[in-house]
C-alpha positions as CSV (number, residue, x, y, z in Angstrom):
1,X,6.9,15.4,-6.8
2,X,4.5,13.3,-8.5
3,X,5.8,9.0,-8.7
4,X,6.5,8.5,-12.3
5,X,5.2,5.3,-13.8
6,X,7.1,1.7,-14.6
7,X,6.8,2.3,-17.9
8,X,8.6,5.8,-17.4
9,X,11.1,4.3,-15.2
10,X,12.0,1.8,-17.5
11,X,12.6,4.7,-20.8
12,X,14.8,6.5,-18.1
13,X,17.3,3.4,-17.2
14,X,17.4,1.9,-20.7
15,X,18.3,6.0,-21.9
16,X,21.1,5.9,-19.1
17,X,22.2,2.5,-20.0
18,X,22.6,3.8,-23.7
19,X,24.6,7.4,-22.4
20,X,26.2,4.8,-20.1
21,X,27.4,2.7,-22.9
22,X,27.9,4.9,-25.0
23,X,30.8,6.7,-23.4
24,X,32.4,3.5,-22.3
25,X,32.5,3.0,-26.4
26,X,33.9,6.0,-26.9
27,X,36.8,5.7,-24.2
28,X,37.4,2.2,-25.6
29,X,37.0,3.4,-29.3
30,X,39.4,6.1,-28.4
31,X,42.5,3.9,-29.2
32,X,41.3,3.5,-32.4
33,X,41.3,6.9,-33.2
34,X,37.3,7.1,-33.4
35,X,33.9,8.0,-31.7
36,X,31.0,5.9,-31.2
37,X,29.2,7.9,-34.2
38,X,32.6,7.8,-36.4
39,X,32.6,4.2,-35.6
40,X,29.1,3.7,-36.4
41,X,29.1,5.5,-39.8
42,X,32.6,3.9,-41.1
43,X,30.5,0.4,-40.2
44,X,27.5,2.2,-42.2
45,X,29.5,2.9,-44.8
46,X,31.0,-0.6,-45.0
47,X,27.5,-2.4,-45.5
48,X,26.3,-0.3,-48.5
49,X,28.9,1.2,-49.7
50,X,28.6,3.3,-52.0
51,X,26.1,4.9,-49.8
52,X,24.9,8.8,-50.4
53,X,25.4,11.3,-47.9
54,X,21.0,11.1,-48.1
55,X,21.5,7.9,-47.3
56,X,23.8,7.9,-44.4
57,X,22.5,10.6,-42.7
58,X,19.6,8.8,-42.9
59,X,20.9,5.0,-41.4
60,X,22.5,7.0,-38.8
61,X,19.6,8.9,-37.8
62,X,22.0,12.4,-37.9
63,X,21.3,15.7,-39.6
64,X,22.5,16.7,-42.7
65,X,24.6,19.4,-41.2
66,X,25.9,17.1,-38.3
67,X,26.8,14.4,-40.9
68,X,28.6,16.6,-43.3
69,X,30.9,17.9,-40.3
70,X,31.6,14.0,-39.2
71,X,32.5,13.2,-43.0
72,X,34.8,16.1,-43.8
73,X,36.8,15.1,-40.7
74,X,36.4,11.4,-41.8
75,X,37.7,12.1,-45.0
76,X,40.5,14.1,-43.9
77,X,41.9,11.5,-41.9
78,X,42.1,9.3,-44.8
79,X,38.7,7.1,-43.4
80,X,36.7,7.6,-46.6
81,X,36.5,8.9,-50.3
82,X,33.5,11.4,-51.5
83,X,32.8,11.1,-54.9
84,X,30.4,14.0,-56.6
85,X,28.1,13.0,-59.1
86,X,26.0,15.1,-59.9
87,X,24.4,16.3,-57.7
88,X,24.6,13.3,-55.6
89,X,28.0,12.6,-52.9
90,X,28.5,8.7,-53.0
91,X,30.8,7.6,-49.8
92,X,33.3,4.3,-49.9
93,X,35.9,3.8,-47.4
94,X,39.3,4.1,-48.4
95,X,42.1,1.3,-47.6
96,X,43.1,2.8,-44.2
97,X,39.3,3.3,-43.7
98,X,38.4,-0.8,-43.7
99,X,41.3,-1.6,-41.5
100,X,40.9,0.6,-39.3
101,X,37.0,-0.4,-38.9
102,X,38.6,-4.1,-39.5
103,X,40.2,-3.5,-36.1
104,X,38.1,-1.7,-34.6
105,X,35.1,-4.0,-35.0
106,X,35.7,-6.9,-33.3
107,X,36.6,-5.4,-30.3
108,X,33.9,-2.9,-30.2
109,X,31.6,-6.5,-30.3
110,X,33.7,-7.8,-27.9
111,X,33.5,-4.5,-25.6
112,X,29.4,-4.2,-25.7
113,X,28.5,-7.9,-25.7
114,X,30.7,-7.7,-22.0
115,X,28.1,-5.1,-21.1
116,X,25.3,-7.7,-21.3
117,X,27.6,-11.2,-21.2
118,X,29.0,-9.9,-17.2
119,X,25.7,-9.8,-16.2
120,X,22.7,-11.9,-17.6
121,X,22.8,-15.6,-18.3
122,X,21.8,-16.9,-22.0
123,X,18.0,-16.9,-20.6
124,X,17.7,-13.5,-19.8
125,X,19.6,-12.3,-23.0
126,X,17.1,-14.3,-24.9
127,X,14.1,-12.6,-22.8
128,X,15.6,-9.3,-23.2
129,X,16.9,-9.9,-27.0
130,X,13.0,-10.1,-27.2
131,X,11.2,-7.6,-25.5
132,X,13.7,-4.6,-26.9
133,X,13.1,-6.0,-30.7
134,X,9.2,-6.1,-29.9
135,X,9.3,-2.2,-28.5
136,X,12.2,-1.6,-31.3
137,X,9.1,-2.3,-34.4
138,X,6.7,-0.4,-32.1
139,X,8.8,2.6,-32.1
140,X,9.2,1.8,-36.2
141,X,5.6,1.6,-36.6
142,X,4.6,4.5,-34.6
143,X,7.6,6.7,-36.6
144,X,5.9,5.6,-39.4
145,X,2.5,6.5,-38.7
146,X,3.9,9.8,-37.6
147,X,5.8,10.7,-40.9
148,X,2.5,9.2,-42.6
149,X,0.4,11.5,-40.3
150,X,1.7,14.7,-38.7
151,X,0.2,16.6,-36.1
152,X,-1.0,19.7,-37.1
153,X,1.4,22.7,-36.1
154,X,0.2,24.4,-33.1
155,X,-0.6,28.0,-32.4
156,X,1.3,30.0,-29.8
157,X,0.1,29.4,-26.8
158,X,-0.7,32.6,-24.4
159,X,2.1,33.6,-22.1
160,X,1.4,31.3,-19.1
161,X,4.0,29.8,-16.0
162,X,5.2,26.7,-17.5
163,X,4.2,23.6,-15.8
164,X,6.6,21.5,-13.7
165,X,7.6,18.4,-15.4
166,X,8.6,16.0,-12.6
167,X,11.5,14.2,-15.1
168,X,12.6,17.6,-15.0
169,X,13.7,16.9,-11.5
170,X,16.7,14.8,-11.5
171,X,20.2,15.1,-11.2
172,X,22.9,16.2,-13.5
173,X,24.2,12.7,-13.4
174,X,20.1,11.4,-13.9
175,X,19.8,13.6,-17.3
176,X,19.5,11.3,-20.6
177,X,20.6,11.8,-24.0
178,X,17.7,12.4,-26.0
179,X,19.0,9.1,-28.5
């Protein structure tokens, strides 16, 4: 197996730490009644509401299709109010919607900044504040020159053995979420 580089290394521990954190959110959001991804769209929703379904999906980085499914069960649980106009959904939360969210959201804060508070001092929360916003507006730009730019669609290649990626080679417990 071929010794995959720092750089690799380091997308591979900050995806676990994000799968990682993410389901010690959602065990902790449970008692709320909510996912991470519930959570994170009533919060969404809070900030610009009204907000479009376009417009969420959007924020949230979800598919249309994977959004719709989150907001019928949102709605039927009282969390939020669709409006049609149009053509157009606009989303608000309803009353049990902000205080649940009102609830749920300081203790959510309190639950990740634990993740990072247990661990690092103020210095390396600073240093590491830093680095992930510097490769956060890389990944932004490079999105961007992608949507501005896309790669041509290539043919079908000829039936060949596919080549052995080495990430392919970890454990169950070593996969990542593709977020």
């Amino acid at each position: 197996m071929e010794e995959l580089s720092l750089s690799t290394l380091i997308w591979l521990r900050m995806a676990r730490f994000v799968q990682n954190s993410n389901q010690l959110s959602n065990e902790h959001l449970r008692r709320f009644g909510l996912s991470v991804a519930q959570f994170e769209a009533l919060a969404h929703i809070r900030n610009f509401q009204p907000i479009t379904q376009t417009d969420l999906a959007r924020g949230l980085t979800v598919s249309g299709g994977g959004i719709s499914r989150m907001l019928a069960r949102l709605e039927r649980e009282g969390l939020i109010c669709r409006q049609q106009n149009w053509k157009t959904k606009h989303i608000t939360l309803t009353d049990r919607g902000a205080e649940v969210l009102a609830r749920a959201y300081p203790s959510q804060l309190e639950q990740q900044a634990s993740l990072f508070d247990e661990v690092l001092d103020e210095e390396e929360k600073t240093t590491l504040h830093a680095l992930m916003k510097k490769l956060y507006e890389h990944s932004v730009d490079r999105r961007s020159d992608a949507d501005q730019h896309p790669a041509p669609e290539q043919a079908p290649e000829t039936e060949q053995a596919p080549e052995t990626d080495p990430s392919d080679e970890t454990s169950p417990s070593e996969e990542t979420d593709p977020r």
